[in-house]
N, C-alpha and C positions, 0 to 999 in steps of 0.2 A: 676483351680489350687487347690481348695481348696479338689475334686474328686480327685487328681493325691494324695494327701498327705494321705487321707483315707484309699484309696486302695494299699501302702504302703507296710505295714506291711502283708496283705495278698501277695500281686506278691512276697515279697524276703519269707514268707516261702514256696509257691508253689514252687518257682524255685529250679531244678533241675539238670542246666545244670555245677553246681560245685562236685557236688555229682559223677558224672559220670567220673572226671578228676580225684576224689579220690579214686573213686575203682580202677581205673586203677593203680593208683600210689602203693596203699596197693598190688592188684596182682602183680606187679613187684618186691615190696618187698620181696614177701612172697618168689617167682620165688626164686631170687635172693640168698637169707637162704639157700634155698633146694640146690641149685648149692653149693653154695660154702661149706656148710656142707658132702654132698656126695662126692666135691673134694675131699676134707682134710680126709674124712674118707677112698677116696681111693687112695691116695697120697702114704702108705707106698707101696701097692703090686706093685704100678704102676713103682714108684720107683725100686724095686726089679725086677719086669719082664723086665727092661729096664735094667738094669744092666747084671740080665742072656744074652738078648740081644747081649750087648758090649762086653763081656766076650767071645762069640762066635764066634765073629769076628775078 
């Protein structure tokens, strides 16, 4: 018992297996910026070519 308490504090800083659920979650974030900034930035043309579109029709 008193071996499980010592070695403690070394097993939770080695451990690793939280760290790996966090990059994943920051890469999805970052993903996620990139999208939705590139939308908005291409919202107005997309906008307009969809209207020339309709306008044709």
């Amino acid at each position: 018992m008193l071996n499980k308490i010592a070695t403690l504090p070394h097993s939770v800083m080695t451990d690793e297996t939280g760290a790996t659920a966090i990059e994943y979650a920051l890469l999805a974030a970052i993903l996620a910026l990139v999208l939705v900034t590139s939308i908005s930035t291409m919202a107005d043309e997309l906008f307009a070519i969809l209207n020339l579109i309709v306008a044709s029709i």
